[in-house]
Every structure is written in C-alpha cells, then in structure tokens.
C-alpha positions as CSV (number, residue, x, y, z in Angstrom):
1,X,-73.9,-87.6,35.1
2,X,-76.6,-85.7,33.4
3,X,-76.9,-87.7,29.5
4,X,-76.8,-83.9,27.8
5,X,-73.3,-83.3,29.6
6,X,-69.9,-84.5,27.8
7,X,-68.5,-87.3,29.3
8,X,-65.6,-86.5,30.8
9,X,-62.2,-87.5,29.1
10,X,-58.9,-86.0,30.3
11,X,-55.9,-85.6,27.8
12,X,-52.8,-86.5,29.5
13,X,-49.9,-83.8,29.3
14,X,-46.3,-84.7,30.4
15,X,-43.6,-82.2,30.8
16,X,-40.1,-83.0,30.1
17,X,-37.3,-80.7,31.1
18,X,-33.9,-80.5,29.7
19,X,-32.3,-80.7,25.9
20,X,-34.5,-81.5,23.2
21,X,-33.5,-85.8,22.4
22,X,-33.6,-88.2,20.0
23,X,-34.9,-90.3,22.7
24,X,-37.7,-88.0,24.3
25,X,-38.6,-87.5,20.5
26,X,-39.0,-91.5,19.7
27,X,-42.5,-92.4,21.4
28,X,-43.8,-89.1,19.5
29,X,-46.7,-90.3,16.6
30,X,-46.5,-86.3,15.6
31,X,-44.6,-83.4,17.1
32,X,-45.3,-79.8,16.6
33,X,-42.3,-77.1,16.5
34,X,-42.5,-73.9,16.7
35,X,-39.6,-71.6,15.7
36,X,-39.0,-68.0,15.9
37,X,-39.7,-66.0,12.6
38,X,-35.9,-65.6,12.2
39,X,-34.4,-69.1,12.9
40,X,-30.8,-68.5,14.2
41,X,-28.3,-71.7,13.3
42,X,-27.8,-72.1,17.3
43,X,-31.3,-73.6,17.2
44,X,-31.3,-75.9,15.1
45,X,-28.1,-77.3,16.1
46,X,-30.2,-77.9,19.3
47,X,-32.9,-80.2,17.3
48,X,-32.2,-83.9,16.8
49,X,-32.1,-84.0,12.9
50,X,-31.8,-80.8,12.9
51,X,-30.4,-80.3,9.5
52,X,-33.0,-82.2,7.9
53,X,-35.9,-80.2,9.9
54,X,-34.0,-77.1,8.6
55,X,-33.9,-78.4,4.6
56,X,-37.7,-79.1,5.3
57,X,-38.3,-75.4,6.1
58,X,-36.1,-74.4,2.7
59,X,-38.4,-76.6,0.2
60,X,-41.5,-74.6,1.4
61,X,-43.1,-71.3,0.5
62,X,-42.0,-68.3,2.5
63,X,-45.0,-66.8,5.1
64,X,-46.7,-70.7,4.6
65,X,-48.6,-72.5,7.1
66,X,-47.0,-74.7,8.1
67,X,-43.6,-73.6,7.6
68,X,-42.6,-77.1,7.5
69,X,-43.7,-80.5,6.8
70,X,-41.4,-83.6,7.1
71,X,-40.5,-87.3,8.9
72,X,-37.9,-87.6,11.6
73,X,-35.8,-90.8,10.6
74,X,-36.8,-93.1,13.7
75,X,-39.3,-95.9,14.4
76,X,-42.2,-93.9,14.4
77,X,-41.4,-92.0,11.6
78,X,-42.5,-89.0,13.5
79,X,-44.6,-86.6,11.3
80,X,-43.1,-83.2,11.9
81,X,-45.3,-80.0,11.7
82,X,-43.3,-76.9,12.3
83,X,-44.4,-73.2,12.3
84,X,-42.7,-69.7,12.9
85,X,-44.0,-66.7,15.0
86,X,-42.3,-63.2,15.6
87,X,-41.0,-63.0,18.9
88,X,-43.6,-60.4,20.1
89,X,-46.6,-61.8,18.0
90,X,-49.9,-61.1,20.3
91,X,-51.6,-63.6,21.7
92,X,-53.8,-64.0,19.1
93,X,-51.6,-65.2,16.4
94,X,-49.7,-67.5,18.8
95,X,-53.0,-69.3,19.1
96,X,-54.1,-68.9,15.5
97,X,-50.4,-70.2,14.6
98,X,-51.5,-73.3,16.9
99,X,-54.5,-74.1,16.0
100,X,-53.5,-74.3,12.6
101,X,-50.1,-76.4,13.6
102,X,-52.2,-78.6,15.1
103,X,-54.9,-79.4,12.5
104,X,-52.4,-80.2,10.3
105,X,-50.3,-82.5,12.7
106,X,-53.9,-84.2,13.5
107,X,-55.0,-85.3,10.1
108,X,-53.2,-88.8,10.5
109,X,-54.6,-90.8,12.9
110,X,-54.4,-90.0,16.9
111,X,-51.3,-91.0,18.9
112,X,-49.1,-88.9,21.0
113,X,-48.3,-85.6,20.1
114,X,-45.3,-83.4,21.1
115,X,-44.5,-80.0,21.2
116,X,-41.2,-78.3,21.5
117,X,-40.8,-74.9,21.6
118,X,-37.0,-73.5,21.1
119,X,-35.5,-70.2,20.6
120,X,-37.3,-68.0,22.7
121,X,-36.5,-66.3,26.6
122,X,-38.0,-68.3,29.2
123,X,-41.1,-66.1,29.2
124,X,-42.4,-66.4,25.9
125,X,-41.3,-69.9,25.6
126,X,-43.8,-70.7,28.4
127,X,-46.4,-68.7,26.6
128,X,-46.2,-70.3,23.6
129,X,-46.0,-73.8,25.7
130,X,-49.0,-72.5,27.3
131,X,-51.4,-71.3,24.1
132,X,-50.3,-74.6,21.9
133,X,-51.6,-76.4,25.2
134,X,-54.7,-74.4,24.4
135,X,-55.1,-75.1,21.0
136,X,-54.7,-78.8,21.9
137,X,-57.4,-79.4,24.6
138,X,-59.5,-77.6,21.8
139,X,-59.2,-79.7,19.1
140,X,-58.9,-82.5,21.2
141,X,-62.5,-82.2,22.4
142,X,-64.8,-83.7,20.3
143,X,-68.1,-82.0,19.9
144,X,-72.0,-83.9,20.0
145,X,-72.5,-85.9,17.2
146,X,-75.1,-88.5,16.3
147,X,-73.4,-90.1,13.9
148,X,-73.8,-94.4,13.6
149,X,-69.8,-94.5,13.5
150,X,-68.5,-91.9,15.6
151,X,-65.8,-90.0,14.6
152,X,-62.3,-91.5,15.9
153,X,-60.5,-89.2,18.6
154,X,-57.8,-87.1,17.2
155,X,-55.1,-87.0,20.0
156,X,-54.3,-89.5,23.0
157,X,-52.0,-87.5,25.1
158,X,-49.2,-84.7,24.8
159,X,-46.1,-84.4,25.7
160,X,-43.7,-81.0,26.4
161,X,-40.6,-81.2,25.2
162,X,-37.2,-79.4,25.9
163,X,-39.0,-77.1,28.8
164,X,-36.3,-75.1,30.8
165,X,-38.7,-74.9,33.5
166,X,-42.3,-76.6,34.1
167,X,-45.0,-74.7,33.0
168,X,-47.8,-74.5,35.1
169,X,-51.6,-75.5,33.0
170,X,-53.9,-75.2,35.7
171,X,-55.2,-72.2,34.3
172,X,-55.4,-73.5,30.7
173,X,-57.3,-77.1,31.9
174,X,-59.8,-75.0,33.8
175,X,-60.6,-72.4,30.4
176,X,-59.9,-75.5,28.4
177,X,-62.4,-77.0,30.1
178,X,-65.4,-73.9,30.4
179,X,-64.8,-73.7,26.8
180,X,-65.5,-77.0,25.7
181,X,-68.9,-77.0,27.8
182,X,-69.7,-73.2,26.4
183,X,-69.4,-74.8,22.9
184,X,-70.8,-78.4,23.6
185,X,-74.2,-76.9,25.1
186,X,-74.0,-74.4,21.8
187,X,-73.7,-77.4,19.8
188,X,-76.3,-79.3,21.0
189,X,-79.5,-79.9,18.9
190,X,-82.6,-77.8,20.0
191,X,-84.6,-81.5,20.1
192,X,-82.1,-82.5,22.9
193,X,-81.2,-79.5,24.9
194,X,-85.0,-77.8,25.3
195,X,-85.8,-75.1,27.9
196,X,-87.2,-77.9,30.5
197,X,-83.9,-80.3,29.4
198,X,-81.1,-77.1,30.1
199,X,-82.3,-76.4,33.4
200,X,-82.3,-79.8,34.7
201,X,-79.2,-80.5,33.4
202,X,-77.8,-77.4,35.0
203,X,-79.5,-78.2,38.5
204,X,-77.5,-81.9,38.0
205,X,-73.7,-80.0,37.6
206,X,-74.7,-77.5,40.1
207,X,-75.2,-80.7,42.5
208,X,-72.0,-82.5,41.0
209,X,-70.1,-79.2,41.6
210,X,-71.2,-78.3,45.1
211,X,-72.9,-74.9,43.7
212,X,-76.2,-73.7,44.8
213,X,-79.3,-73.8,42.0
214,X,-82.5,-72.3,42.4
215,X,-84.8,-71.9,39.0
216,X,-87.3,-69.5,39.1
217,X,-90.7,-70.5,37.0
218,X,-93.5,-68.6,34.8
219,X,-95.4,-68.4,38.4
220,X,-92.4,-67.2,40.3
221,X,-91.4,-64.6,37.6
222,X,-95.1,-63.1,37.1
223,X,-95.5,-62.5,41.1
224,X,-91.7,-61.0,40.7
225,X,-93.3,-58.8,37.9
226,X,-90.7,-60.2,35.0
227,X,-92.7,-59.2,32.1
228,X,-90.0,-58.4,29.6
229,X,-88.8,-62.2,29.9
230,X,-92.4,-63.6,30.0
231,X,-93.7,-61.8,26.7
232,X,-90.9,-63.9,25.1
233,X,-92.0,-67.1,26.7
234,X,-95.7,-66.4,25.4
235,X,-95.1,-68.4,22.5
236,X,-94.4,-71.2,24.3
237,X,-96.2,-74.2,24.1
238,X,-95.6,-75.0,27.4
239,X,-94.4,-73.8,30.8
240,X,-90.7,-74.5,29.6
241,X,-89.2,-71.1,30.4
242,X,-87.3,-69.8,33.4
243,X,-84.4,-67.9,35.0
244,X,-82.0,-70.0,36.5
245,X,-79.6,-69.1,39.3
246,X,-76.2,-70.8,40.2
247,X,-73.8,-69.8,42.7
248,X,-70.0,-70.2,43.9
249,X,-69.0,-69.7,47.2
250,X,-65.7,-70.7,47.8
251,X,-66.2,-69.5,51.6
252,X,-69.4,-68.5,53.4
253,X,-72.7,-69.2,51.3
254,X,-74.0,-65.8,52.8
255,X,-71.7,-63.6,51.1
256,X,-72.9,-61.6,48.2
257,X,-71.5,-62.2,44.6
258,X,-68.2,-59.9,43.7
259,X,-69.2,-61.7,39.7
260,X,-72.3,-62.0,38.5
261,X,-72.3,-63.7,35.2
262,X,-75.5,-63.2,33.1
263,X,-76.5,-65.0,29.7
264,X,-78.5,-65.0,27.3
265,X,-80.4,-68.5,26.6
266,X,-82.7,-68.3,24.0
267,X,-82.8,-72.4,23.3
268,X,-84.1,-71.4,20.1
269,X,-85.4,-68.6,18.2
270,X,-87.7,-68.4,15.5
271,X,-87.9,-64.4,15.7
272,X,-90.9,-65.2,17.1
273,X,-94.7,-63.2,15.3
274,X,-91.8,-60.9,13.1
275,X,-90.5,-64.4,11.8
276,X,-87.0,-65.1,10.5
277,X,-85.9,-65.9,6.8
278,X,-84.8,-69.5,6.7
279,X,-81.2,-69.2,6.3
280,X,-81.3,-66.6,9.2
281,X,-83.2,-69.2,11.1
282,X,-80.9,-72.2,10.7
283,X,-78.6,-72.0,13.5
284,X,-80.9,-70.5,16.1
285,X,-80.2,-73.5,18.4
286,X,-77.1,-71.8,19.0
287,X,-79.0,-68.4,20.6
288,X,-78.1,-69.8,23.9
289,X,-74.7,-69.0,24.0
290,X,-74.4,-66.8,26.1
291,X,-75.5,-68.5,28.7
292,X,-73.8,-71.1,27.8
293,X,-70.6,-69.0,28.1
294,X,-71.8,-68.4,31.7
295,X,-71.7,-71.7,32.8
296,X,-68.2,-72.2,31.0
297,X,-66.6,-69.4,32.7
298,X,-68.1,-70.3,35.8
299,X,-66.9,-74.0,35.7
300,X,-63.2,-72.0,34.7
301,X,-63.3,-70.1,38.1
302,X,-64.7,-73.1,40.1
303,X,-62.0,-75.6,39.2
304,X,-59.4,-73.2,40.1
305,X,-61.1,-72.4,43.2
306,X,-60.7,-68.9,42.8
307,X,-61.3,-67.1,46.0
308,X,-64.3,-64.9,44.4
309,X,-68.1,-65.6,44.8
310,X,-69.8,-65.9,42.0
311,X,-73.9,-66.0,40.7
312,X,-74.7,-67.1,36.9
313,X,-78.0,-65.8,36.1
314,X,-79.5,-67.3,33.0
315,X,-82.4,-66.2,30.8
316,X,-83.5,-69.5,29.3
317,X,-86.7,-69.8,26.7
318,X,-87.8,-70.5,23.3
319,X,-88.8,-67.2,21.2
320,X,-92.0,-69.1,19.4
321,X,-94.3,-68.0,17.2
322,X,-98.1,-68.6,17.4
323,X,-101.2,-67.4,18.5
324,X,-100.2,-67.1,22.2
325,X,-96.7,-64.9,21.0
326,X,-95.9,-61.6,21.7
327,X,-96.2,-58.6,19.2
328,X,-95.6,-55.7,18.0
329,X,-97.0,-52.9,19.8
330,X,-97.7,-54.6,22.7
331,X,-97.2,-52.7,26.3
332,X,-94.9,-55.1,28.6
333,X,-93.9,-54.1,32.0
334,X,-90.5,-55.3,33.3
335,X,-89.5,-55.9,36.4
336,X,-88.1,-52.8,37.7
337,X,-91.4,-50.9,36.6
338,X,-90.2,-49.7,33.0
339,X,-92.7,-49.5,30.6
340,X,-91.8,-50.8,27.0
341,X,-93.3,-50.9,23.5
342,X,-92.6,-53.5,21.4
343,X,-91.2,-53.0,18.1
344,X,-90.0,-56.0,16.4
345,X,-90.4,-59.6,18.3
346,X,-86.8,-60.8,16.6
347,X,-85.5,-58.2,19.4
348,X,-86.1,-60.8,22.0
349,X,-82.9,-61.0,23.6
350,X,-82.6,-57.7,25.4
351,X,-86.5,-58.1,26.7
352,X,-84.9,-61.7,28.0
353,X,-81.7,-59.9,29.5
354,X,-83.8,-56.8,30.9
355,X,-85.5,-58.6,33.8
356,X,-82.9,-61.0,34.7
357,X,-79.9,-57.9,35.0
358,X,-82.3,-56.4,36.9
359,X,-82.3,-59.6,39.5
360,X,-79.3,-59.6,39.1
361,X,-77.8,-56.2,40.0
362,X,-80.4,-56.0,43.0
363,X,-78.3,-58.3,44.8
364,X,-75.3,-55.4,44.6
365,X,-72.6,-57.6,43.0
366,X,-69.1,-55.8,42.7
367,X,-69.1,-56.5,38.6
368,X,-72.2,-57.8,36.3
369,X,-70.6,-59.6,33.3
370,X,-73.9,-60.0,31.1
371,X,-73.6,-62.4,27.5
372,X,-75.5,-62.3,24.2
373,X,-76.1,-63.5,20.9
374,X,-77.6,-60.3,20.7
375,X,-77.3,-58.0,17.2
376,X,-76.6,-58.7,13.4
377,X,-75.0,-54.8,13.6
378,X,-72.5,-55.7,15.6
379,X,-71.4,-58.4,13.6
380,X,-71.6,-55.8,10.6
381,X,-69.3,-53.6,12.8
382,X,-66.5,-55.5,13.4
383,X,-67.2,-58.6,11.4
384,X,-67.0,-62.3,13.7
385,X,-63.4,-61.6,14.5
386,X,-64.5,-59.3,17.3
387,X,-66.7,-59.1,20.0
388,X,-68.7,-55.9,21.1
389,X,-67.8,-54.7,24.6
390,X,-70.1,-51.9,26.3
391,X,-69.9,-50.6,29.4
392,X,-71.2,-48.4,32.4
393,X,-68.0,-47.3,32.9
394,X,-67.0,-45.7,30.2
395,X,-63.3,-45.2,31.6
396,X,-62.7,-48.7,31.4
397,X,-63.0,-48.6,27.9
398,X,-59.0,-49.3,27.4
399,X,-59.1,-51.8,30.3
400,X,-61.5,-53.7,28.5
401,X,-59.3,-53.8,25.0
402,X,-56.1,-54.6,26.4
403,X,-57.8,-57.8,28.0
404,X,-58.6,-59.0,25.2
405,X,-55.1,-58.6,23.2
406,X,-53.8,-59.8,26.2
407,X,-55.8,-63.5,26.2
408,X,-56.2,-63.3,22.4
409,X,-60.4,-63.3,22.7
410,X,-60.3,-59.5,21.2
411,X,-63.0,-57.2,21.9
412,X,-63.9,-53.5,20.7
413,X,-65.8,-50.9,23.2
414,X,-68.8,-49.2,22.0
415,X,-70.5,-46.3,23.6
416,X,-73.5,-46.1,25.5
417,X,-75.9,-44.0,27.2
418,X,-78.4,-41.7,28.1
419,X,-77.7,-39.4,24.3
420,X,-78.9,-42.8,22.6
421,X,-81.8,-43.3,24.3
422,X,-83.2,-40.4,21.3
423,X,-83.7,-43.3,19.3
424,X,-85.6,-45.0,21.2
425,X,-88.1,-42.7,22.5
426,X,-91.8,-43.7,22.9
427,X,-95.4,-41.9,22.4
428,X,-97.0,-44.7,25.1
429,X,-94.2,-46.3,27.2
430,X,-90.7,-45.1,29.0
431,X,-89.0,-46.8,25.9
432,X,-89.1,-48.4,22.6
433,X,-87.3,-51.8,22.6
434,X,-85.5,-50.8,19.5
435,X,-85.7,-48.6,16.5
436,X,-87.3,-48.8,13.4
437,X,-84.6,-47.7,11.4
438,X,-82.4,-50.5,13.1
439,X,-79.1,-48.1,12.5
440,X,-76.5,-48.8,15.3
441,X,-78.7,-51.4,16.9
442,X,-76.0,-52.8,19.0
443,X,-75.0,-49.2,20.8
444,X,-79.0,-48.9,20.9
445,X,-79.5,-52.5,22.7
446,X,-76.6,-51.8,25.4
447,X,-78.1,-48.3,26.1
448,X,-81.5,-50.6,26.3
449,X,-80.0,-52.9,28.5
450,X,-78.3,-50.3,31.0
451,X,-81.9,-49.0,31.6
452,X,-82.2,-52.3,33.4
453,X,-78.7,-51.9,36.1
454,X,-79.7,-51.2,39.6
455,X,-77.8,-49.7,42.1
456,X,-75.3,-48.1,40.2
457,X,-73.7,-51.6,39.6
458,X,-70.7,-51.6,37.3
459,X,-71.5,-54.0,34.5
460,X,-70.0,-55.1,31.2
461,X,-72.1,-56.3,28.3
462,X,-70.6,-58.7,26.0
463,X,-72.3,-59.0,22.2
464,X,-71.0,-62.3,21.5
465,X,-70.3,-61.2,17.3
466,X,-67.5,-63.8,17.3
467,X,-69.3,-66.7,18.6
468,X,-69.5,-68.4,15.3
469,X,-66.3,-67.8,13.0
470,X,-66.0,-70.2,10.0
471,X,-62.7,-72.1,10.1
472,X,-62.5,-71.2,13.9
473,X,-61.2,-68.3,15.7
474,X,-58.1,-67.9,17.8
475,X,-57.0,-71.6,19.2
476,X,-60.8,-73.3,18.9
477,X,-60.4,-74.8,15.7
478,X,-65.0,-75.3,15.2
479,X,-67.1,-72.7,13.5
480,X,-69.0,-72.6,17.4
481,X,-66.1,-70.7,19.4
482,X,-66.9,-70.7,23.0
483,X,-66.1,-67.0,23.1
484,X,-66.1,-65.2,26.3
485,X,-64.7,-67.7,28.6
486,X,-61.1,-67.1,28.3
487,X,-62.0,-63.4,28.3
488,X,-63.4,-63.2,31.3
489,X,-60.8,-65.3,33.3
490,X,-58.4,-62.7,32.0
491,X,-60.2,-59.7,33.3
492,X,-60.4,-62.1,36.9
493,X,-57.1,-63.0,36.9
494,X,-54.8,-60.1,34.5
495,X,-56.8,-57.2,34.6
496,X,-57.9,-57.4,38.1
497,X,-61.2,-56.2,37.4
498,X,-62.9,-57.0,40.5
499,X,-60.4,-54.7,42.7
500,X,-62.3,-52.9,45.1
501,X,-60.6,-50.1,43.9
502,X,-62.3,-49.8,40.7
503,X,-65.5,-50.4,42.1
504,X,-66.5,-47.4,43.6
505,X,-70.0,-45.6,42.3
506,X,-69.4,-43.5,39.2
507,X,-65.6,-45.1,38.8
C-alpha cells in the first residue's frame, strides 16, 4: 500500500433484530437513542430502564442537544446519549442530529457503541439506522496526523439494536469510505502529498483497484495543446504537473464513460504572481479537493460495483509564484483553440479545469461531473452550508436541489450562459478569464468553464463552498467535509441521472 494512503481499518457493525434488552444493551460501553420529537409512553415502556431514560430527558433543557444524558444501571454502566428528531426531519438534520449524538457519546474513551432507534415506521427507522451509521464511520475515521503520541481511536465497533428488519449498509460503507479518502488526501500536508507524490499514489490504488491509469505530462499536454493548465504549471519549479486519468469498467474496458468525474487539484496555491494575503493562503493545501472528491466518489461507485463506467480526470499542479509564473495579461491558448487573457493569476482553477473538461468531454461521456475549490463568491452566496451547482441543462435545475435534500449534501443552482459571457468580453482574446470587477464570479467561472464542453455533453459543475465548515457539516464531524461524494452517489443511484432518457442533446 501506497505510505500517503490510510491504512485500512474496518469498524465492525452488528445488527440485532428483535425487542430492545437488557441483555443486548449489557456489552454496550455507550449507546446512542434516538426518539421521535414527541415521545409517546408506548416507547419507552419498550426501553430497558425506560423510566429512568425518560426522567433523564425531563432534567434537561427543552430543544437541547443532546436531549438526554444519563447511565443505565448495569455492569458497564452504559453512558446513554439520547436525541429527538421530528418524524419528517430532512436528511440533513437526521445527520446533523447524529453527528452531534455521537461526539458526545465519544468523549469517554472508545468501546462499543450502540444505537437503537424506536418509535418510528419501518422506513424512517431504517433511515435513521442508516445516517447514524454515517455519522459513525465519520467520526470513527481518524484523520493524518503527525503527532509523537497519536490520538487514541474513538470507537471499536457498533452495534444495531432493536432493528425490525436488517438494514442493508453497503451503500453507506462504500460513501463512508470515498469520504474518508476525499477528506484524508484534503488533509494531507502539502510537504507530503506534492504534485509528483499524488499521482503516484493514485497510479498505486488504480493498480490495487483494478482501474486503468494513464498520467499525461508537461510534454504530453504541450503537443495536446493544454495551455490553460500549463500557464498554471509555469511556476513550477519542476516538471511536477499533470492530468491524470483513472477509469472503471465494470464490463468491457472499450466502452466509453456514462461518468466522467473531473477535479480540481491544485496541491497548493499561492495565487500565484497576484499573491495571496497570508490568512487567505493558509489552508491552500486543501485546493485539491476536488479532485480529491473524484477519487472518493469513484472508490464509492467501485466498491459497489455499480454497473456504470466511469473516467476521473484530474487537474493536478502547484499555482507558484516566481519568475517562470504566469501573469496578467498574458495570451494562453487552451486546448480546444480558445484564446484567453489573463486577468488575475489567483483565478487559476478554471484555466486548470478548462483543458482537462475539454479532454474530458471529447471522449462523449453521457454526464461530466466536474469539482472545484473554485470561488470566494460563492461562498459569499450561500455561506459553507451550501454548495454551488451550475449546469448545461438548465432544466435540471430542480433535479439537482432535490438531490441534495434528499442525501443531506445540499446544493443551490446558479445560472449560466452565453448573457454572462458580457463580462467577460476581451479587446485581444475570445475571452477574459474573469472580471475585474469580480461581481458574481462564481456564475462568471461556470459560464467560463462551459466555454470548455465539447459535443454538447451534459455536465454539472460543483463549487465545492461547503468543503470546509467549522464544527463540521451534515454527519462529518472535521472542519475538512469530504463534500460531493455522497452527492454524487445520490444523483447515480436516487436521481437516476445517468438515464438515457435525460441525455439527449439540448435535454
């Protein structure tokens, strides 16, 4: 195994059907319960101790998280972390309501950790099952550190308690899993995962996973006529940068892609000759997310073996500054012959994006997912709670929300198009790469970016604006959120979005 991969470490989950005992409760070191909002006596006549649980919830603040906080009377003296949730909460607070249930139930020391969820149809009981589940392989993973005395591992295993039917996690393991690597490769210092360092690591899990890997290099890219990507490589002090392609084929490695996944992986940027403030600066290791969100989600679909081929194109460089770096005002060509002036070097990620969707939608995949780190104004729009969607379809607009309320990753569509372009008109090339003014710069970079779609390809563009949260976001409980992963398995899987259906030209 590659030393910049995670080792892998599998929490063990146990399923136990039937009534809620004092004896499936005993080996518990915590247990998490959640409750309807309401709490009808019937329930907690079902609960071992259930009286005690129910005085517990009394002594606390009404609307507090946790709702209660007490010891079962056993061996163990099992520490008892109890929530409520309406019983049509969205996804999203189910998994906020988890992650916090767990963080609380995890401050003592690891052990085994139960969950029983009661008082709900069979349906949203497995739901809820399903997104604590979630919230548990999240905190359970334990992101790099370098620490002499590591940090000690929060849970040991999990067990689900008082199930009326088994609950099927294959689905959660395999997001569970693209999620962790999407925020352990995030997480990772810019001293240890370096342009040359990513892409080897990558070409050792494509081998591990049976995918295909080719990287194309400076030399490749300039004969292929990549020049957006390459002015953002000039910086570099060495012949670190590429594009990197992965592939799934569940069947025949001849068929074309039906996904194409596309991300951003700026392994660090300084803003390059336009340089950036400190603070601003700081967490630029993290730049690379959205490639890193690629891999995750294509890991998700590979473990499940999902019947869909896949490509994951990734734009991986440094953005440098020095006397080799690009510039404003500079005259790049990119690879499908566009012409673009340079404005401001900090707008690397688009000029990174711009050759490699091109690549990409050449091959005529059915859907082009592309993700970015890409603009402070979408951040400003919607805050780090959201991420902006965008779209060469606009009718897919509603498609696109309702994916996201249904995995709980939220989203919120943004136009594009040809009317926004205005702003970015040029004296000397087809196109600015952004505006001066800088108002609306994430509608102006995905009307920048669709310049770049061949072949009338329908494509999504994700501005990853929730990709840090402080405090966490949803069911990942670290300030780095992974975001994108679970989203894009639910437009697979939910929305259906690679139906041919919806694929026809101009749909």
């Amino acid at each position: 195994m590659h030393p910049l991969l995670p080792e892998p470490k599998e929490i063990r989950v146990i399923q136990q059907l039937g009534r809620v005992t004092s004896e499936a409760l005993a080996p518990l070191d915590q247990l998490l319960l959640i409750l309807p909002e309401k709490v009808p006596g019937s329930v907690w006549k079902r609960l071992p101790q259930g009286s005690k649980l129910q005085a517990a919830m009394r002594r606390r603040p009404e609307g507090s998280v946790p709702a209660l906080q007490t010891r079962l009377a056993n061996k163990r003296q099992t520490f008892v972390v109890g929530g409520t949730i309406a019983r049509d909460a969205t996804a999203f607070e189910q998994l906020t309501l988890a992650r916090k249930l767990v963080a609380s139930a995890t401050a003592e020391k690891a052990g085994c950790l139960g969950i029983v969820v009661v008082g709900f149809d069979d349906d949203r009981q497995a739901e809820l099952y399903r997104n604590a589940v979630s919230a548990v392989l999240a905190a359970a993973f334990a992101l790099p550190e370098y620490k002499s005395k590591p940090s000690p591992a929060k849970i040991r295993s999990v067990r689900l308690i008082g199930l009326d039917t088994q609950v099927d996690l294959d689905r959660v393991r395999a997001e569970a899993h693209g999620n962790n690597l999407a925020r352990w490769l995030t997480a990772l210092p810019p001293n240890k995962l370096d342009a040359a360092g990513y892409a080897d690591m990558l070409r050792d899990l494509a081998k591990d996973r049976g995918w295909q890997y080719k990287r194309f290099g400076t030399k490749e890219l300039e004969k292929l006529g990549a020049g957006a990507f390459l002015a953002v490589a000039l910086g570099n002090d060495n012949d670190s940068a590429s594009i990197v392609r992965m592939r799934y084929r569940p069947d025949t490695k001849a068929a074309k892609a039906d996904l194409s996944l596309v991300g951003k992986g700026i392994i660090f940027d300084t803003g390059g000759t336009n340089l950036k403030p400190f603070q601003a600066m700081l967490d630029m290791h993290g730049d690379m997310q959205g490639s890193a969100v690629a891999v995750g989600t294509l890991l998700a679909i590979s473990e499940l073996r999902l019947p869909v081929a896949v490509d994951a194109w990734l734009a991986i460089t440094e953005n440098r500054t020095g006397p080799t770096a690009y510039k404003s005002q500079d005259l790049i060509v990119a690879a499908n012959g566009k012409t673009i002036q340079t404005i401001h070097t900090d707008a690397e990620g688009r000029m990174a994006l711009a050759d490699t969707l091109v690549f990409a939608s050449r091959d005529e995949p059915g859907v082009i997912v592309d993700y970015a780190t890409l603009t402070g104004s979408c951040v400003n729009a919607i805050t780090t709670r959201y991420c902006g969607v965008f779209t060469n379809r606009a009718n897919w607009h509603p498609r696109l929300k309702r994916t996201g309320q249904r995995c709980g990753e939220r989203v919120w569509p943004f136009p594009i198009g040809k009317e926004f372009l205005a702003e970015l008109e040029s004296d000397v090339a087809d196109l600015q790469q952004c505006s001066v003014k800088g108002t609306g710069d994430h509608i102006l970079a995905g009307s920048f970016l669709a310049e770049f779609i061949e072949n009338d390809t329908p494509w999504i563009h994700v501005d990853l604006s929730a990709s840090n949260h402080k405090g966490g976001l949803g069911h990942v409980p670290t300030e780095v959120t992974g975001f994108g992963v679970r989203y894009t398995m639910s437009l697979i899987l939910d929305e259906n979005i690679l139906d041919e259906k919806i694929l026809e030209p101009g749909s």
